[in-house]
N, CA, C and O atoms as a Tripos MOL2 file, in Angstrom:
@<TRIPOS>MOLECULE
protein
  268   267    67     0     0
PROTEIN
NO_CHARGES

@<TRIPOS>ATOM
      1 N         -13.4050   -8.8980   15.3400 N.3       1 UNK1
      2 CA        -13.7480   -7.5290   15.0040 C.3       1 UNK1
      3 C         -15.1900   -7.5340   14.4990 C.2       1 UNK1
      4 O         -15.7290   -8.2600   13.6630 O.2       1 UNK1
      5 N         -15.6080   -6.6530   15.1430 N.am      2 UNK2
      6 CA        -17.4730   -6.4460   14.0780 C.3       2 UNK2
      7 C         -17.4800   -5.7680   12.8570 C.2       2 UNK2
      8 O         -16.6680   -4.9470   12.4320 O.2       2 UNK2
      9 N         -18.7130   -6.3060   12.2350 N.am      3 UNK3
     10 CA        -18.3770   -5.6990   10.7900 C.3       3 UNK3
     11 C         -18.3780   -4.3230   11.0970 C.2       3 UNK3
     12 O         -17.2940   -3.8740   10.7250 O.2       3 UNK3
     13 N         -19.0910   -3.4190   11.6090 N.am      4 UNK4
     14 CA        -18.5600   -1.9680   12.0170 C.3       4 UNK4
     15 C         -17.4710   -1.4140   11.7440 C.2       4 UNK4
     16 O         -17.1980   -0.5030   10.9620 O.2       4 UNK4
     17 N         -16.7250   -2.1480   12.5850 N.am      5 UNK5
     18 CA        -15.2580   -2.1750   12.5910 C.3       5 UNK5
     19 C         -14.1650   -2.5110   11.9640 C.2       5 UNK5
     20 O         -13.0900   -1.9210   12.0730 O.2       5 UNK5
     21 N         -14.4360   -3.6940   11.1210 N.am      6 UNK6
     22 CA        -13.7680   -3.9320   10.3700 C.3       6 UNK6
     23 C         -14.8150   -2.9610    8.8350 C.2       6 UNK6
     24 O         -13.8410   -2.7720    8.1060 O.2       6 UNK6
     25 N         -15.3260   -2.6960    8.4990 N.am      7 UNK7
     26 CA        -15.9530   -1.4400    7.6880 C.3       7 UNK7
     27 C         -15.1530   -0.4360    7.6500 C.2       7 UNK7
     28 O         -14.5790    0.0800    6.6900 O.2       7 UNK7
     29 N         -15.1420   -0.1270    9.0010 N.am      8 UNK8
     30 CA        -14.2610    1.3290    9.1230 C.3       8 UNK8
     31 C         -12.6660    1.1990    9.1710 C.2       8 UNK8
     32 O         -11.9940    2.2150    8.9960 O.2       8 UNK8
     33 N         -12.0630   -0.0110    9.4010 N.am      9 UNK9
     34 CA        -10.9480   -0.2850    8.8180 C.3       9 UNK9
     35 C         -10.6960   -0.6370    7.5070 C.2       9 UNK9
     36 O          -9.4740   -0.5650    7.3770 O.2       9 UNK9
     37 N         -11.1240   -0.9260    6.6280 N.am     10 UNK10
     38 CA        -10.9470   -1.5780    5.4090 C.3      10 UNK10
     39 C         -11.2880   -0.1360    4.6870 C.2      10 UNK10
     40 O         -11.0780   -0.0500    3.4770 O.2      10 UNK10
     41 N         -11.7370    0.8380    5.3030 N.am     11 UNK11
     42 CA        -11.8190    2.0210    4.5770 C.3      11 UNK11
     43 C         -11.0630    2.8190    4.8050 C.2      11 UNK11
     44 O         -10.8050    3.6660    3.9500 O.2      11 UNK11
     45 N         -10.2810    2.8260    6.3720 N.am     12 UNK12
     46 CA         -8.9860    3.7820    6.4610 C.3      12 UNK12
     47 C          -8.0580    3.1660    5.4170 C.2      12 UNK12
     48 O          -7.2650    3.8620    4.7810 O.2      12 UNK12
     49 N          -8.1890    1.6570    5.2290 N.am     13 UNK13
     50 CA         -7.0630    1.2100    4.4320 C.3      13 UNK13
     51 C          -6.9790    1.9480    3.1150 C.2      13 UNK13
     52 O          -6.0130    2.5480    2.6440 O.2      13 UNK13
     53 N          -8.4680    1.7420    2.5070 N.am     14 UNK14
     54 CA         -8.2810    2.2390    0.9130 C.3      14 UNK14
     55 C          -8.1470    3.5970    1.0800 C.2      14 UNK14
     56 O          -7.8890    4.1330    0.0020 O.2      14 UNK14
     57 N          -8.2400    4.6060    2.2800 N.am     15 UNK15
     58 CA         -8.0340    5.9260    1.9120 C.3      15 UNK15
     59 C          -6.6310    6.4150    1.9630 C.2      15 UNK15
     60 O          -6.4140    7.5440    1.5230 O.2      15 UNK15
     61 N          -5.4070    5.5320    2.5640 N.am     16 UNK16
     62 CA         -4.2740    5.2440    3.0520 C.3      16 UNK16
     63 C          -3.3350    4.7500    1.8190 C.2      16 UNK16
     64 O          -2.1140    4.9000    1.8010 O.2      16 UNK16
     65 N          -4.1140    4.1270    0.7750 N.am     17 UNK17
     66 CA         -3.9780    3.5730   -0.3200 C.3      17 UNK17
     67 C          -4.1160    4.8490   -1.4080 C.2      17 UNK17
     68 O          -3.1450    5.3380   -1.9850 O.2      17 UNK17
     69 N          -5.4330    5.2700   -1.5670 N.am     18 UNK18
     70 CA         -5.3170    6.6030   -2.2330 C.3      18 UNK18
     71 C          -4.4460    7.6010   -2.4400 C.2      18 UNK18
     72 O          -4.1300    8.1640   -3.4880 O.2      18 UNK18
     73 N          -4.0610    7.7770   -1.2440 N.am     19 UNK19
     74 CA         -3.2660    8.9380   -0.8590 C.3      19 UNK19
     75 C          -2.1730    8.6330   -1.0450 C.2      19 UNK19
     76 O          -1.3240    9.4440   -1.4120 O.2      19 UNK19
     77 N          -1.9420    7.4080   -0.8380 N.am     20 UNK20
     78 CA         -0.6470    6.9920   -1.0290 C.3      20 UNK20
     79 C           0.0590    6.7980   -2.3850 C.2      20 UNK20
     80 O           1.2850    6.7110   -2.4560 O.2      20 UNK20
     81 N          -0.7360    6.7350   -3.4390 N.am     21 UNK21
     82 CA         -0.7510    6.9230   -5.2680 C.3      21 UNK21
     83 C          -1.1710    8.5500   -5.4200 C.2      21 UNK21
     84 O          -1.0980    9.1680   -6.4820 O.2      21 UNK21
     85 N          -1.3980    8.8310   -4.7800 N.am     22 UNK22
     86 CA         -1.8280   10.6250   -4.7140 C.3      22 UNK22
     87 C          -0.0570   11.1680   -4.8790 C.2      22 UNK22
     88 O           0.4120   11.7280   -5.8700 O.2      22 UNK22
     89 N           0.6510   10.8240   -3.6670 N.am     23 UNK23
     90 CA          1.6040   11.1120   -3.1080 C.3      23 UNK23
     91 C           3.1510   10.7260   -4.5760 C.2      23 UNK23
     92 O           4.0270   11.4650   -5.0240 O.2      23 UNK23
     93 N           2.7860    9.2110   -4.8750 N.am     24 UNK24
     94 CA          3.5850    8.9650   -5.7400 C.3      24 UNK24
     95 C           3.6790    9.3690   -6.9320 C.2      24 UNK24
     96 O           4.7410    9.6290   -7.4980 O.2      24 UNK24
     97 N           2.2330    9.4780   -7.5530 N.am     25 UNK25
     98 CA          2.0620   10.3410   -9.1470 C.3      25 UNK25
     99 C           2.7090   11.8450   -9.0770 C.2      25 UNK25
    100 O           3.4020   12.4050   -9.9260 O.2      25 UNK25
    101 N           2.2510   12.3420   -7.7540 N.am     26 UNK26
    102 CA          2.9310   14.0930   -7.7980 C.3      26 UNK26
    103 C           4.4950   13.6750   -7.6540 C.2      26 UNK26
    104 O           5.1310   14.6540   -8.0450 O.2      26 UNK26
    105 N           5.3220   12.7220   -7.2900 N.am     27 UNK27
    106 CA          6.6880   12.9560   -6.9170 C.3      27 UNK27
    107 C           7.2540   12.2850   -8.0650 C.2      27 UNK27
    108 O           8.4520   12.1540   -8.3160 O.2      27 UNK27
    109 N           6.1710   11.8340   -8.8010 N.am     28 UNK28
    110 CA          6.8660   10.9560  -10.3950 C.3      28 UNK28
    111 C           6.6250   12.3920  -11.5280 C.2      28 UNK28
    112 O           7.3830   12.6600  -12.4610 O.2      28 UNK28
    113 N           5.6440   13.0080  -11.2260 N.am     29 UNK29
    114 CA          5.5230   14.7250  -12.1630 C.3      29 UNK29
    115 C           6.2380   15.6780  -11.8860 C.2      29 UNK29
    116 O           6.4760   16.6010  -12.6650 O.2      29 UNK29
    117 N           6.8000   15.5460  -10.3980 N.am     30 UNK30
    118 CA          8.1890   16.5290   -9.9610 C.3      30 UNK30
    119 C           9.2120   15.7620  -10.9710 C.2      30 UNK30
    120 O           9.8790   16.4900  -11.7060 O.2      30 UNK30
    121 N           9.3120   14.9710  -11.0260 N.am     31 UNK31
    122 CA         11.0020   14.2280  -11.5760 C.3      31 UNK31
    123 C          11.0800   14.4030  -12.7080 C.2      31 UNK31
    124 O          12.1730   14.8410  -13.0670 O.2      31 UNK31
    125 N          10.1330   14.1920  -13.7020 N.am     32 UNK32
    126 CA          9.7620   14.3540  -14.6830 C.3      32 UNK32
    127 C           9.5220   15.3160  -14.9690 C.2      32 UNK32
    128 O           9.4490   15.4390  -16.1920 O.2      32 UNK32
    129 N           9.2860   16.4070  -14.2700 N.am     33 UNK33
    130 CA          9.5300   18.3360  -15.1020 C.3      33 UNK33
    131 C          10.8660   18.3590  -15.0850 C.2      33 UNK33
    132 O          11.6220   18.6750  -16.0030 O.2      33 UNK33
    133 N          11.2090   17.8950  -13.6410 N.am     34 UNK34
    134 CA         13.0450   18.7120  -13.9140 C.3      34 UNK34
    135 C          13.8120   18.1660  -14.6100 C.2      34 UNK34
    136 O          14.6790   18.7910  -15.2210 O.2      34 UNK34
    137 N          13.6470   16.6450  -14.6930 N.am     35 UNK35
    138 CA         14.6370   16.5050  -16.1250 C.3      35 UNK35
    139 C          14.5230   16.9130  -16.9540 C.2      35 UNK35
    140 O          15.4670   17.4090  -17.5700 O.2      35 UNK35
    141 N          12.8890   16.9020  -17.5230 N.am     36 UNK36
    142 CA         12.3100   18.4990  -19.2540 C.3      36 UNK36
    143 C          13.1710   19.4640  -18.3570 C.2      36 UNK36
    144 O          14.3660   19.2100  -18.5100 O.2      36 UNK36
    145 N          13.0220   20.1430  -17.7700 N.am     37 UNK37
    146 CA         13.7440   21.6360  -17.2590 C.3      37 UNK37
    147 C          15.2520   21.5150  -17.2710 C.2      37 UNK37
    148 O          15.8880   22.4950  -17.6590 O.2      37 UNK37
    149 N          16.0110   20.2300  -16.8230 N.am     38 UNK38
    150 CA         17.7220   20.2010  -16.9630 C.3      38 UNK38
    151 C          17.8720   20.4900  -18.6710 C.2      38 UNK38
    152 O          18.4060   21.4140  -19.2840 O.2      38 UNK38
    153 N          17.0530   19.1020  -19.1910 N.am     39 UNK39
    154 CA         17.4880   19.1540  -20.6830 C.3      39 UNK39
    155 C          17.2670   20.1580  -21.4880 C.2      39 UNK39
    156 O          17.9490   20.1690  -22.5130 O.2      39 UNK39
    157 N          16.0810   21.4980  -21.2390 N.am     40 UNK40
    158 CA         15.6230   22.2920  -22.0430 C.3      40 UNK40
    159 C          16.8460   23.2840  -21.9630 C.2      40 UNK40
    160 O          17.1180   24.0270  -22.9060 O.2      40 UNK40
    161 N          17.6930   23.2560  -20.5890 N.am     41 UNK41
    162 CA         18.5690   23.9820  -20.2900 C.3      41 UNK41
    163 C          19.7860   23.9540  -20.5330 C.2      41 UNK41
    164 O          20.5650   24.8780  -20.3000 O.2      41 UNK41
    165 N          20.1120   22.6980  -21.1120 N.am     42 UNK42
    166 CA         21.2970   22.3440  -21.8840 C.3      42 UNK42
    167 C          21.1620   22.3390  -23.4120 C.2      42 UNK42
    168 O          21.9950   21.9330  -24.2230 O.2      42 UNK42
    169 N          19.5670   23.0350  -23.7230 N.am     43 UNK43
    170 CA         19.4470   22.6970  -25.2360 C.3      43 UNK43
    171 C          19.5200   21.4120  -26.1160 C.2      43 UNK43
    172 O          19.9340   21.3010  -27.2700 O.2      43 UNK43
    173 N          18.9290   20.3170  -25.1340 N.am     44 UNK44
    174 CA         18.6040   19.0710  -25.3110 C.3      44 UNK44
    175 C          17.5460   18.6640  -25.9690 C.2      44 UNK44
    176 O          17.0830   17.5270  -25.8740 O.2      44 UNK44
    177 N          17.0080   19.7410  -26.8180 N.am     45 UNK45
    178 CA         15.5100   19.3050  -26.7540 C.3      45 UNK45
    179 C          15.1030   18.0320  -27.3640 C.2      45 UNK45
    180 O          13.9600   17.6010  -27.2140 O.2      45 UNK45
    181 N          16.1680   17.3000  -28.1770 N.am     46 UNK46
    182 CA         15.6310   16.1990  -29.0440 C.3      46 UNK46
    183 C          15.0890   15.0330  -28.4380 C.2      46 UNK46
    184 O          14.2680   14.2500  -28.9150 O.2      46 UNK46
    185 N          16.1120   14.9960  -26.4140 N.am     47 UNK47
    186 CA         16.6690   14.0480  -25.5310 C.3      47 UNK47
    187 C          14.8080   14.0730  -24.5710 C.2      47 UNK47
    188 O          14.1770   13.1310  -24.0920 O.2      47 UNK47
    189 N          14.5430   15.2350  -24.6210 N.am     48 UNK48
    190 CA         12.9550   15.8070  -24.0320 C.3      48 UNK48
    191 C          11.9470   14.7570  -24.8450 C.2      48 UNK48
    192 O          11.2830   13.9240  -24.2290 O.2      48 UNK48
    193 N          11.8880   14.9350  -26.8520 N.am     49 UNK49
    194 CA         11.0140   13.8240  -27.3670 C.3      49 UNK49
    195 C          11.3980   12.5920  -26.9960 C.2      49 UNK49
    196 O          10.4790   12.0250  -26.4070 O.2      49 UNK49
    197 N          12.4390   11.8920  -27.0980 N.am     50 UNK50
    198 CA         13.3300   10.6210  -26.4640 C.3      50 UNK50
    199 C          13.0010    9.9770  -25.3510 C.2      50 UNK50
    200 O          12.8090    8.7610  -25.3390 O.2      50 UNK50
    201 N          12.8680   11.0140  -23.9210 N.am     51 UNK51
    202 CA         12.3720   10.1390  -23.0070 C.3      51 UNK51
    203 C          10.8430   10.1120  -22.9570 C.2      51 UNK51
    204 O          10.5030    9.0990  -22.3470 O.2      51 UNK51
    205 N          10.0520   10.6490  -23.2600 N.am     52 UNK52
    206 CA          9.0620   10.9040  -23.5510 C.3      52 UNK52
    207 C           8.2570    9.7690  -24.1510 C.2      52 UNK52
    208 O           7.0720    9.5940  -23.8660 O.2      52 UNK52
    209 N           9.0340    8.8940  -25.1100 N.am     53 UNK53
    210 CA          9.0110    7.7820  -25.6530 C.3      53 UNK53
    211 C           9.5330    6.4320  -25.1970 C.2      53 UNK53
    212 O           9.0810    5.3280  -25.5000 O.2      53 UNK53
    213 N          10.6250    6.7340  -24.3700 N.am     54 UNK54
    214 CA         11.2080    5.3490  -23.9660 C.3      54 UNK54
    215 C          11.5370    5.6770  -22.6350 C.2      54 UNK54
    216 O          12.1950    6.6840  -22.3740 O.2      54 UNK54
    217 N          11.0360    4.7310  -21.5940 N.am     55 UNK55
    218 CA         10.9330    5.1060  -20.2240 C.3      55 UNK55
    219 C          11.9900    4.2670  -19.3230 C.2      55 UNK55
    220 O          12.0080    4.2260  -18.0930 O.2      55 UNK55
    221 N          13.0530    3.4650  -20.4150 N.am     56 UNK56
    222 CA         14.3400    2.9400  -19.9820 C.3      56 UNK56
    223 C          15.4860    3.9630  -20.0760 C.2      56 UNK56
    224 O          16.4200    4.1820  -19.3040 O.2      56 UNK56
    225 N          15.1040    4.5850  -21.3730 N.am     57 UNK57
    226 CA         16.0790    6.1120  -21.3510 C.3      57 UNK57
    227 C          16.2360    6.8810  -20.1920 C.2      57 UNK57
    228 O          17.2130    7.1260  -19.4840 O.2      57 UNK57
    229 N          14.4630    7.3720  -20.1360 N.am     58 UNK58
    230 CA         14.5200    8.0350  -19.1810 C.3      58 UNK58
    231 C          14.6760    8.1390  -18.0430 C.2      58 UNK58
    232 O          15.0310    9.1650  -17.4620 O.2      58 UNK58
    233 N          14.3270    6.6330  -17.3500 N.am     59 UNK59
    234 CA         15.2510    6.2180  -15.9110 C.3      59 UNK59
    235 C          16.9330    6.3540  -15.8670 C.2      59 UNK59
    236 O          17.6730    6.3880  -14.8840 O.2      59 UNK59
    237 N          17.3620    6.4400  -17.7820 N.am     60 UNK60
    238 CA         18.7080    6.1970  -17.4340 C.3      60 UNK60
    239 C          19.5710    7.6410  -16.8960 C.2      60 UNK60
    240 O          20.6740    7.8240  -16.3800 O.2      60 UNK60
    241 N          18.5730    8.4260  -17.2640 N.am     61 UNK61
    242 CA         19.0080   10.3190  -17.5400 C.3      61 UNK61
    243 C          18.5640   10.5940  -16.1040 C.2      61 UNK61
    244 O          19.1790   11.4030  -15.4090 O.2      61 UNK61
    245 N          17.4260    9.8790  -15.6240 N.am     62 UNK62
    246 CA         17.4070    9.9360  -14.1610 C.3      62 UNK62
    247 C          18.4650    9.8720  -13.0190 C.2      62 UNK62
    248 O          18.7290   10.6040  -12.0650 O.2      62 UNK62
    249 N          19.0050    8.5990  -13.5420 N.am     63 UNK63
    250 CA         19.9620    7.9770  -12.6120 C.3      63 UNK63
    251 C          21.5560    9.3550  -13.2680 C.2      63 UNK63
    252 O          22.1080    9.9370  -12.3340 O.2      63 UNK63
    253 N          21.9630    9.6210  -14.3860 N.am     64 UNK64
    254 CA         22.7460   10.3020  -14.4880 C.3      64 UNK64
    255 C          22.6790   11.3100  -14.0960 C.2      64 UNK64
    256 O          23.7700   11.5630  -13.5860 O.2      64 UNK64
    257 N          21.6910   12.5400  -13.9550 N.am     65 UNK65
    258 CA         21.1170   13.1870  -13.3870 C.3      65 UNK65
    259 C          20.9990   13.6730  -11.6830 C.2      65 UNK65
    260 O          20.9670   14.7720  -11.1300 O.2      65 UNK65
    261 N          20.9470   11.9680  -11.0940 N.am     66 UNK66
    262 CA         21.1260   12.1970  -10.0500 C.3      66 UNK66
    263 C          19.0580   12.7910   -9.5940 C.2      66 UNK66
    264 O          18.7300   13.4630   -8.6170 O.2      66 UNK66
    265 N          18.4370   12.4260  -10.3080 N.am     67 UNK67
    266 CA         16.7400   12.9440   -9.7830 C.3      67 UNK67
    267 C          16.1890   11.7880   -9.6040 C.2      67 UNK67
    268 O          15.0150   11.7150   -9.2380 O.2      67 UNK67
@<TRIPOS>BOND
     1     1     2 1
     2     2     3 1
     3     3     4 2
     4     3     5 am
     5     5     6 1
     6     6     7 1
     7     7     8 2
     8     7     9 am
     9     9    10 1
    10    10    11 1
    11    11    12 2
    12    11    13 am
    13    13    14 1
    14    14    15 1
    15    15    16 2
    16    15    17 am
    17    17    18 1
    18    18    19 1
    19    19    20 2
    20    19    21 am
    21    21    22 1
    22    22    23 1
    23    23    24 2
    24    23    25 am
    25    25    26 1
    26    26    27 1
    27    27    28 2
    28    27    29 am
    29    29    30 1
    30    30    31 1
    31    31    32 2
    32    31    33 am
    33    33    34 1
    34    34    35 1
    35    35    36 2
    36    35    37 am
    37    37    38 1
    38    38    39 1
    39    39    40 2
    40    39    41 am
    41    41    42 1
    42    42    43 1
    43    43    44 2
    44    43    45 am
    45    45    46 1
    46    46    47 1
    47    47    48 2
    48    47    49 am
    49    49    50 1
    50    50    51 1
    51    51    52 2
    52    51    53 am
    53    53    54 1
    54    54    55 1
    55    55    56 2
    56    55    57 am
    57    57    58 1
    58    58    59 1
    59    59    60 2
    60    59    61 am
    61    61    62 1
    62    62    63 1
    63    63    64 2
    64    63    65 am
    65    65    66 1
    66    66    67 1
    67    67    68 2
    68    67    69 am
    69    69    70 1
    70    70    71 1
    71    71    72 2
    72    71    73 am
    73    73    74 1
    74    74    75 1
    75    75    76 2
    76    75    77 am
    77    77    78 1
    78    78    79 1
    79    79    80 2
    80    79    81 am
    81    81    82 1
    82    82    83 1
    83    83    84 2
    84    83    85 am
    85    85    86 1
    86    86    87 1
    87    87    88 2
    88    87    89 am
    89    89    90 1
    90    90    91 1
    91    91    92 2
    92    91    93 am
    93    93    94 1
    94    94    95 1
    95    95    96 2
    96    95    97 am
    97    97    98 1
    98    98    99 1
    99    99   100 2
   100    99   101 am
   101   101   102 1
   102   102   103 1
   103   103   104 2
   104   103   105 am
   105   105   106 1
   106   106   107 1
   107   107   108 2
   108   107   109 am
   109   109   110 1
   110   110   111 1
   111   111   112 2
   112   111   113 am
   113   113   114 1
   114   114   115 1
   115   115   116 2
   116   115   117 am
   117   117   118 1
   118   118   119 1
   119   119   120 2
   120   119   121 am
   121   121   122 1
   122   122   123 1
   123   123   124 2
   124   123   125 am
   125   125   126 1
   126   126   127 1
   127   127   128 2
   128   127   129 am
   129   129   130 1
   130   130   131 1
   131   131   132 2
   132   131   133 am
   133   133   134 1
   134   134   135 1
   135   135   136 2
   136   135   137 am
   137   137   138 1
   138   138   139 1
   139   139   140 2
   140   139   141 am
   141   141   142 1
   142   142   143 1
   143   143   144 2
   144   143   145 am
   145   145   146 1
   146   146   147 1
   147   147   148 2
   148   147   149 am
   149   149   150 1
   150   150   151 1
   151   151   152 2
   152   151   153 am
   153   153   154 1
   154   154   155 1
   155   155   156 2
   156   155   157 am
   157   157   158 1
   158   158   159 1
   159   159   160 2
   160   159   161 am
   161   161   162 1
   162   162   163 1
   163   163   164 2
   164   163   165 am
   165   165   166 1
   166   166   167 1
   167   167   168 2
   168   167   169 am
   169   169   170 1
   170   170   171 1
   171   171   172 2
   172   171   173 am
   173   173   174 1
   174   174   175 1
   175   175   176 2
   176   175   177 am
   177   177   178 1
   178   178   179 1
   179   179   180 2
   180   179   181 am
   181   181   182 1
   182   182   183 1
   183   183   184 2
   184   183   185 am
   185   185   186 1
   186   186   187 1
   187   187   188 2
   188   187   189 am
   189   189   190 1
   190   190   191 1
   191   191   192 2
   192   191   193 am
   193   193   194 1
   194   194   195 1
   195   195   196 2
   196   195   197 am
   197   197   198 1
   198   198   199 1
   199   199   200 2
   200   199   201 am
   201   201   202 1
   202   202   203 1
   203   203   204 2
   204   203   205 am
   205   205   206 1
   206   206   207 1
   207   207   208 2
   208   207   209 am
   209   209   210 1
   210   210   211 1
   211   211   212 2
   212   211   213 am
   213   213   214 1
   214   214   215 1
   215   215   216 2
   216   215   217 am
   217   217   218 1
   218   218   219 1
   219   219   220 2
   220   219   221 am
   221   221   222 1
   222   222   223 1
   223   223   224 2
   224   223   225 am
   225   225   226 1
   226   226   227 1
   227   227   228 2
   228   227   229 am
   229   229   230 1
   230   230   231 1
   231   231   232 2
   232   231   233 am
   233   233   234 1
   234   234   235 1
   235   235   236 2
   236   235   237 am
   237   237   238 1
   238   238   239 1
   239   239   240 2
   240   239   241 am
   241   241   242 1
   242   242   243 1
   243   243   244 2
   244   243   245 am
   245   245   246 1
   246   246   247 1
   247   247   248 2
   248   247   249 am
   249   249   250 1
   250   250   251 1
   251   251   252 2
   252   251   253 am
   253   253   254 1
   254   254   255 1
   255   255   256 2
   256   255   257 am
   257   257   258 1
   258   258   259 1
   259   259   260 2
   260   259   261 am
   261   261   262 1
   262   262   263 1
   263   263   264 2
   264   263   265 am
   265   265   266 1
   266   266   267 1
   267   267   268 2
@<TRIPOS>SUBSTRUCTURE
     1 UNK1         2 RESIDUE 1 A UNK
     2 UNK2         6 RESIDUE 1 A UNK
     3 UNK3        10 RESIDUE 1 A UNK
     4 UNK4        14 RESIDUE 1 A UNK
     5 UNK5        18 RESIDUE 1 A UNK
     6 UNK6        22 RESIDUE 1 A UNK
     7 UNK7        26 RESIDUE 1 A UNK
     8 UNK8        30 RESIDUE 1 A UNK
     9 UNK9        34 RESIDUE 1 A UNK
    10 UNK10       38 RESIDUE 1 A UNK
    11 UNK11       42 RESIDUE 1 A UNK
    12 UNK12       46 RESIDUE 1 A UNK
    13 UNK13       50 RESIDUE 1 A UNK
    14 UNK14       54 RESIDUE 1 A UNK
    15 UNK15       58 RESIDUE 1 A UNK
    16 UNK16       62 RESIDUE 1 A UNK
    17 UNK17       66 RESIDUE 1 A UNK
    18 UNK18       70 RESIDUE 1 A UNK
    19 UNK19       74 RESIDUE 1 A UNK
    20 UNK20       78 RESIDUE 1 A UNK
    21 UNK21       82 RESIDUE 1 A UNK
    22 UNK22       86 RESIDUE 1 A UNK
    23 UNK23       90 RESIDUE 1 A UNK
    24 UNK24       94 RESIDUE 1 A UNK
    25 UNK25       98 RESIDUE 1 A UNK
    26 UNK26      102 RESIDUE 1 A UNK
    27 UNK27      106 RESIDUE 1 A UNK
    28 UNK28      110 RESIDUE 1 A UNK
    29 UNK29      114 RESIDUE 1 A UNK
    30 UNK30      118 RESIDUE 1 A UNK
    31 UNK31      122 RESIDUE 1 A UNK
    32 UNK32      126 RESIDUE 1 A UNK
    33 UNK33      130 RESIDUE 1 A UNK
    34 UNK34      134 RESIDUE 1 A UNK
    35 UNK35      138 RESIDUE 1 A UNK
    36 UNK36      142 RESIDUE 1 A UNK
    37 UNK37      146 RESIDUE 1 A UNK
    38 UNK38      150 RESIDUE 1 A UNK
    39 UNK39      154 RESIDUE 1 A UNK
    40 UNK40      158 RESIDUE 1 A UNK
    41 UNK41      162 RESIDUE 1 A UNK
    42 UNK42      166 RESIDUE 1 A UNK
    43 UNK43      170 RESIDUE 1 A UNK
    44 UNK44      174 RESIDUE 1 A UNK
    45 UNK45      178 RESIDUE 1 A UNK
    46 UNK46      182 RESIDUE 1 A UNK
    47 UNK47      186 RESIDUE 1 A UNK
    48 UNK48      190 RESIDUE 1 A UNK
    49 UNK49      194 RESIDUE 1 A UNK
    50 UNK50      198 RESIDUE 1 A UNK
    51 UNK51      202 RESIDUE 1 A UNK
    52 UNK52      206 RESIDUE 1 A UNK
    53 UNK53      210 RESIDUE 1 A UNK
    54 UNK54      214 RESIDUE 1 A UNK
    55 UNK55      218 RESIDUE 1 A UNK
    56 UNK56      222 RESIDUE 1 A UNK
    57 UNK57      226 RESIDUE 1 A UNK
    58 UNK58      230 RESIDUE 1 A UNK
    59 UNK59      234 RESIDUE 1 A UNK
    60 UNK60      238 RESIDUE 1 A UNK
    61 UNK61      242 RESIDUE 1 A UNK
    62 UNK62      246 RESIDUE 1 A UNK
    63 UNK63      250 RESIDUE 1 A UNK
    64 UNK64      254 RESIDUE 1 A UNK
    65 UNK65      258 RESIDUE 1 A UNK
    66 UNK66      262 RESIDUE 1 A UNK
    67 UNK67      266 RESIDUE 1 A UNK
């Protein structure tokens, strides 16, 4: 490959890469409102400071949850 080419590949890569942490941070801030939004709705609010703090909790309310 010429450096050209490999230039312009190694840059689709990192933009492929970008986007691709683009993609995961917004679908980790979706998950993370609606469980605040389940719990605010069950009048959970203490369970809202809780995961907020401990991010084993909050995978666990995930998985119960079903998000």
């Amino acid at each position: 490959m010429t450096k050209l080419g490999q230039m312009i590949w190694d840059d689709a890569i990192e933009k492929g890469r970008e986007e691709g942490e683009k993609i995961g941070e917004k679908q980790a801030s979706d998950r993370y409102s609606r469980l605040i939004l389940l719990l605010s709705k069950e009048n959970k609010n203490d369970l809202i400071v809780k995961i907020a703090s401990d991010p084993e909790y909050r995978e666990a309310l995930y998985k119960q949850y079903g998000i």
